[in-house]
N, C-alpha and C positions, 0 to 999 in steps of 0.2 A: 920215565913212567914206572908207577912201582904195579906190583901185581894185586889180584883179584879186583875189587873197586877203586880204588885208591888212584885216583890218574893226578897225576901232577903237570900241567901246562901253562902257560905263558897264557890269559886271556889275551894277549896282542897279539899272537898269534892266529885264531880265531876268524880277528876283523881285519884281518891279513888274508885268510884262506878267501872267507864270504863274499868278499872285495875283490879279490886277486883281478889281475888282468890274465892271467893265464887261465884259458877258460878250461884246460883238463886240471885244476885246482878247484873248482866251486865244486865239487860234488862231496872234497873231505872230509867238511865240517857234520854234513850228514852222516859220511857214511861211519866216521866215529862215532857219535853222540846212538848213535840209532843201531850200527851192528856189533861194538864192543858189549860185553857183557857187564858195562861199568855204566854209574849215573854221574862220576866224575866230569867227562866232556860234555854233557848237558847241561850240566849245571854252570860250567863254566861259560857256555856260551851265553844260557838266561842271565846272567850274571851282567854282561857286556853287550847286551844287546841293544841296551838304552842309549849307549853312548853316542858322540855326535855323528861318527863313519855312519852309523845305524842307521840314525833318523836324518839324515842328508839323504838318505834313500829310504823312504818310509815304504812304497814297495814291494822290495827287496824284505824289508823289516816284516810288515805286515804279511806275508807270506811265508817267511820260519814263525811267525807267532802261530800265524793258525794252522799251518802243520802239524805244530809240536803242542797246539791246543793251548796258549799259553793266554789264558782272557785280559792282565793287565797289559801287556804287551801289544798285543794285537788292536784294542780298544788304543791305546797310546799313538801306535801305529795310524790309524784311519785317521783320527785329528789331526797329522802332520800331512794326511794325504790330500785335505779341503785345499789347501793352493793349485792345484794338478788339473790339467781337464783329462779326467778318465779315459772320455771317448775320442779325444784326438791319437789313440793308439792302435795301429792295426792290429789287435790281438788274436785276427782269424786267419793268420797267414800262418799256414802251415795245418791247417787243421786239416785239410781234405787228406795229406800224406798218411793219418793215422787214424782222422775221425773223432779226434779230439783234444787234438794243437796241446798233449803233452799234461792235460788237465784230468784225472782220476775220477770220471762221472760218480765212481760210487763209494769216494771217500764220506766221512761225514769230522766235522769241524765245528765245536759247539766255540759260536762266537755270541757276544750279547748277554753268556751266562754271569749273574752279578757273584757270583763265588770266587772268583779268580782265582780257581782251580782248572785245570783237565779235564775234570771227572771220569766220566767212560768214555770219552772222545776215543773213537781209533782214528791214527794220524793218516794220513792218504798214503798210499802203498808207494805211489811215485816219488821218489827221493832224490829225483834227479831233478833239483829247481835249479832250468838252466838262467844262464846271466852272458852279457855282452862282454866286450873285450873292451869296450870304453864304459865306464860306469853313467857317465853323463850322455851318453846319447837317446833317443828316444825309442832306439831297439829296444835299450837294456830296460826300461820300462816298460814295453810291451811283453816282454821275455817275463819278466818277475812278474806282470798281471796274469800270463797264462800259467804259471806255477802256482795261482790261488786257487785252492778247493771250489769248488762250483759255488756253494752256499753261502762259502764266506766273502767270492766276490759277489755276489746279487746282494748282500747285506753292506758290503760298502761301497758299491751301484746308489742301494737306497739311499744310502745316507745322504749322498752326494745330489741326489734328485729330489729328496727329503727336505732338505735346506733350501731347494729353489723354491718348490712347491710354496713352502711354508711361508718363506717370505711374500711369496705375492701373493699371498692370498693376507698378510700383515698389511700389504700396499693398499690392496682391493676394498680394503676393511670402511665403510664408512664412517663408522663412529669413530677410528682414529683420525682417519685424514678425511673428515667432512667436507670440507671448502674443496678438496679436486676432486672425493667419489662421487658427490649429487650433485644428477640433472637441474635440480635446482637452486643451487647456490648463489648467492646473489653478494655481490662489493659488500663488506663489512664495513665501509667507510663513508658511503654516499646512498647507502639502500637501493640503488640502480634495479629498477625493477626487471630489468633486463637480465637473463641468466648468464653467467660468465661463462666463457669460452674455455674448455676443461682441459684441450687438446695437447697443450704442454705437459702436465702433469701427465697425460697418458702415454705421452712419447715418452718419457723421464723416466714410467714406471716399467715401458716394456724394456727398456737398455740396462737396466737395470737387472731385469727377468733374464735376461742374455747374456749378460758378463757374472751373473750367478751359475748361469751352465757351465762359462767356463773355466769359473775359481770360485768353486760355494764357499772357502771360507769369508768372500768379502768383504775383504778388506780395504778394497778400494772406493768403500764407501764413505764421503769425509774427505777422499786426498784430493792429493791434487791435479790426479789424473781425472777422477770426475769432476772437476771444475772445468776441463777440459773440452766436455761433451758438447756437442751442440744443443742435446736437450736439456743440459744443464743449463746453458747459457740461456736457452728459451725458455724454460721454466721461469727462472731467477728475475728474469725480464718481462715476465708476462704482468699485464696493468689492466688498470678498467680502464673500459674504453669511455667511460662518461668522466670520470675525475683522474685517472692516472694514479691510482693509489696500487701499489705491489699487491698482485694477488698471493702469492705463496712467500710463509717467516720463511727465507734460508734456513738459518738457524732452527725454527722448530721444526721444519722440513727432516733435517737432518740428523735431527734429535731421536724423533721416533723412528725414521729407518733406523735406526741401530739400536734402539730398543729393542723391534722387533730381532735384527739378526743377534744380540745374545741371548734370545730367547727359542734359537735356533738348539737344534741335540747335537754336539760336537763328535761322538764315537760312536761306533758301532753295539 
C-alpha cells in the first residue's frame, strides 16, 4: 500500500473479501473503501464489481451498488435479479431485535437517476451489509435484501411487480389477443354462431400471471417447461365444438406473449 491516495491492491482480492465464507471478513471491503482517506479501494472495487462472482449474486451486487450510489451498477444489478422471487425470502426476521432488521430507515439512494453518477447521494450510514457463510443458500439472499436502502428495495420490489403487472395487462389486451379476450368470438373457420368457450385461454393467462410472480424475467415462456402446463396443453387443444378447427395459432399465441414481455422495463 503506498501512502496518502495511492492504494495499490489485487481487485481479486476484493471478490475475495465481499464473498468470503468467513463472515468476520465481509465488513472489510467497506470499511476500506469508506473509512481510508483514499478513493484507491473504491475504485478498485467499482472496477470488479461486474464480474461473474458479482453477478452470480446480483443481491449481494445490487446492495454495494446502491450503497456506494453507483447507478450503472445497481441498474445492471436489478436486471440479473428478474430470475429470483423476491418474496420467497424472510427478510423480516430479525427486525423486531432492532426495529429495523439492520436496514438505515433514513438513508437515501438515488437509484433510477439516468446520469450514472452519485450525484449528492449520501450512502446509508449502516456499513455493515451482513452476508451468510454459504453464499448459495437462501439466508444469504435474504441477508443481502435487508442490507438494501429502503428506497432502493421498493424500486426493485416495483420492478419486479412492474413486469407482472404489465404483462397481464399485454394478455388482457383485446385488440392483441382478440379470439381469447371477446365474449364474443366466434370459429374463424366455420362462422359457428355460437361463442367459443374462452376458458382455456384464461386458465393459460392466469399461470402465466403466477410464474411471472415468481421469475418476472420470464423466460420460461416458449420452453419447454410451459409446454408442460396443463393449460398449455388445454389451450393448445381447445377446437370448435361444431367443426373442430384449433382455436388458438400456438405459434401466434407465443409470438405476441413475448412481444409483449420485451417490451417489459428490464432495470430499475
Amino acid at each position: 500500500m503506498d501512502d496518502g491516495n495511492n492504494v495499490d491492491l489485487d481487485p481479486r482480492i476484493f471478490s475475495v473479501l465481499v464473498f468470503s465464507q468467513d463472515s468476520n471478513a465481509h465488513n472489510l471491503p467497506l470499511y476500506l473503501t469508506e473509512h481510508w482517506d483514499a478513493p484507491g479501494p473504491q475504485s478498485i472495487l467499482r472496477l470488479t464489481i461486474t464480474s461473474p462472482p458479482f453477478l452470480a449474486h446480483p443481491l449481494r451486487l445490487y446492495a454495494l451498488s446502491t450503497h456506494f450510489g453507483w447507478i450503472p451498477e445497481a441498474k445492471l444489478a436489478s436486471k440479473h435479479t428478474l430470475g429470483m422471487n423476491l418474496y420467497e425470502f424472510d427478510i423480516e426476521a430479525g427486525f423486531e431485535e432492532d426495529g429495523s432488521g439492520g436496514r438505515d430507515s433514513g438513508s437515501e439512494t438515488v437509484v433510477g437517476n439516468d446520469s450514472g453518477t452519485a450525484g449528492t447521494t449520501t450512502p446509508a450510514s449502516n456499513t455493515d451489509i451482513e452476508i451468510d457463510t454459504d453464499p448459495d443458500s437462501e439466508s444469504f439472499s435474504a441477508l443481502a435484501l435487508r442490507s438494501i436502502p429502503s428506497s432502493a428495495l421498493l424500486a426493485l420490489l416495483r420492478l419486479h411487480r412492474t413486469r407482472r403487472d404489465l404483462l397481464k395487462k399485454h394478455l388482457d389486451d383485446p385488440h392483441i389477443f382478440s379470439q381469447g379476450n371477446s365474449d364474443t368470438s366466434r370459429c374463424t373457420a366455420c362462422n359457428n354462431p355460437a361463442p367459443i368457450d374462452n376458458s382455456a385461454w384464461r386458465e393459460l393467462k392466469s399461470r402465466v400471471f403466477s410464474e411471472m410472480d415468481k421469475c418476472p424475467r420470464g423466460d420460461f415462456i416458449g420452453s419447454w417447461e410451459m409446454e408442460e402446463w396443463k393449460e398449455t396443453r388445454r389451450c393448445w387443444e381447445s377446437k370448435c365444438a361444431k367443426c373442430g378447427e384449433v382455436l388458438y395459432s400456438k405459434g401466434a399465441t407465443i409470438g405476441k406473449i413475448l412481444e409483449g414481455l420485451r417490451s417489459l422495463p428490464e432495470t430499475v
